[in-house]
Structures are given as structure tokens and as C-alpha cells.
N, C-alpha and C positions, 0 to 999 in steps of 0.2 A: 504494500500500500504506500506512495509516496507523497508525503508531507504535502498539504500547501502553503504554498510563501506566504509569511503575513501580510497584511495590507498596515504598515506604516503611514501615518498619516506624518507630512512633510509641510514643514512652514517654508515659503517664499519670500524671503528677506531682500526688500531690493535697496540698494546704496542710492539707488538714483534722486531720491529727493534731499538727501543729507548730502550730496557732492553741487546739487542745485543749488543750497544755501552758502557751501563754502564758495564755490563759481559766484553769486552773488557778491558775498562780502568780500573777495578777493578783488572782484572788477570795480566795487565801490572804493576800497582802499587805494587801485592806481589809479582811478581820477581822481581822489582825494591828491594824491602826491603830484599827479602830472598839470593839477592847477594850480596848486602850495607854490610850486617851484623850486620847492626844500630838496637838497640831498635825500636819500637813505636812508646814509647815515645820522642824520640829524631828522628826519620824518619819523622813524619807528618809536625813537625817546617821545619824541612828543606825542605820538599816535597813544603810545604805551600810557601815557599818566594822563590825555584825553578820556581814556576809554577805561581806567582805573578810577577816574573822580566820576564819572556819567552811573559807572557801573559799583564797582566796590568801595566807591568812600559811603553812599546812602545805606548800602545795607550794612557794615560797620559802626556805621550812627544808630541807624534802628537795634541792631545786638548790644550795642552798648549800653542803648536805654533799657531795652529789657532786661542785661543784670544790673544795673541800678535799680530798678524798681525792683528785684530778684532779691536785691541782698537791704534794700528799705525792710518787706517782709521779713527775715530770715529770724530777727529776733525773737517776734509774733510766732511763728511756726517753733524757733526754737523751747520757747517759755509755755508750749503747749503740751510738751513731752511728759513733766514732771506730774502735772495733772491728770494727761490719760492713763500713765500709771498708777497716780493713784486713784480713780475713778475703777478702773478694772481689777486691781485689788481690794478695793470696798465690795465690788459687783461680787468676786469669788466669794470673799468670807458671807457675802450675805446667803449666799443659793449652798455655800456649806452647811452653814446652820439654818436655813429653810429646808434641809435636806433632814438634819440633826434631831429638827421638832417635828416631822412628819415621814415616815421611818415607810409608811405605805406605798411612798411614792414610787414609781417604776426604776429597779435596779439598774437601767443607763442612764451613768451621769451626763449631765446637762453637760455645756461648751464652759460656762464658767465655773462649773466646780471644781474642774481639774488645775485651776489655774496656780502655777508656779510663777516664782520670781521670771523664772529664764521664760515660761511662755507671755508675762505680761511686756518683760521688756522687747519681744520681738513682736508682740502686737501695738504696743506704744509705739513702734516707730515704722510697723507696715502702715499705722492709723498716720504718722507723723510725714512721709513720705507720699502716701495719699490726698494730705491735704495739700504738700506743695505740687501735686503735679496738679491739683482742681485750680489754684490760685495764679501759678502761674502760666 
């Protein structure tokens, strides 16, 4: 009995419209040069920090404002650590001893009655990480 070949399905990737945009900005750039009158050597430098302030000084201002405003909050998210610690600590002991005065209850513990030092500190700061990613 002989095999049949699979049928591969095959994507068709074609260069030609990304070689269209560099052929665009290639023939833009020697009429940029061939009316300058500029060298080359002296067209690229300036071409280069043209096309550096139009393009990468704006998005370098906008990053910078966002960690400024990034590290305005960090104090706020920092100072909220101590708290959800102890917020989820109070929550354990309390569902411990709600557990303690009513003994009927279904023999699987709850999410906070297990709670350890080492589990509140990693839910303090999955909770602590969560709100910087909502914030910023």
C-alpha cells in the first residue's frame, strides 16, 4: 500500500511590497540630496539627526514622561505592601478561628486558612505588582 504525500499547506511571502517602500525612501532621499547640493559626506550626518529628532527625540520625551509619572506613583504602590500583608494575615487568622468555633464545617480548607508568612508575602506582592501594571 503506498503512502500518500501530505498536502502541506505553504504560505507565499512576497518581498515585493517591502522592497517598494525601500525603492520609495531610497529615490526620496537622492532628490532630497540632489536639490541640498550637500556632499554625502556631509548629507547623511545631517539626514541622520533630521530623521533622529522627527522620529526618536518624540518618542524618548513620551518614555520619559511615563517613568516620571512611573516613579511619582512608586511610593503609593510601595506603602501599599505593608498593608496587604497585613490585611491577608488578619483575613487567615480570622477563617482559622471561624474554622476553630465551627468544627462542622467541610474538611477542605478554605484559600485563607492555609495562609503562611511565605504565602502572604508572595500574594502581597503578586497583589502589589498587579496594581502597578492597572496604574501604569
Amino acid at each position: 500500500m503506498a503512502r500518500k504525500p501530505h498536502n502541506f499547506q505553504t504560505r507565499n511571502f512576497s518581498m515585493e511590497p517591502i522592497i517598494a517602500i525601500l525603492d520609495q525612501g531610497t529615490t526620496y532621499i537622492e532628490m532630497i540630496h540632489s536639490m541640498s547640493g550637500i556632499p554625502w559626506w556631509g548629507f547623511i550626518p545631517l539626514l541622520t539627526i533630521a530623521l533622529r529628532s522627527v522620529i526618536t527625540l518624540p518618542l524618548a520625551i513620551i518614555q520619559r514622561k511615563g517613568f516620571q509619572k512611573q516613579n511619582s506613583f512608586r511610593p503609593i504602590i510601595n506603602a501599599l505592601s505593608p498593608v496587604l500583608k497585613i490585611k491577608l494575615a488578619a483575613k487567615g487568622q480570622e477563617s482559622q478561628l471561624a474554622r476553630k468555633l465551627n468544627p462542622n464545617k467541610s474538611p477542605i480548607k478554605s484559600e485563607t486558612e492555609g495562609l503562611t508568612g511565605d504565602k502572604i508575602m508572595i500574594l502581597a506582592s503578586k497583589e502589589k505588582f498587579r496594581r502597578q501594571r492597572k496604574d501604569f
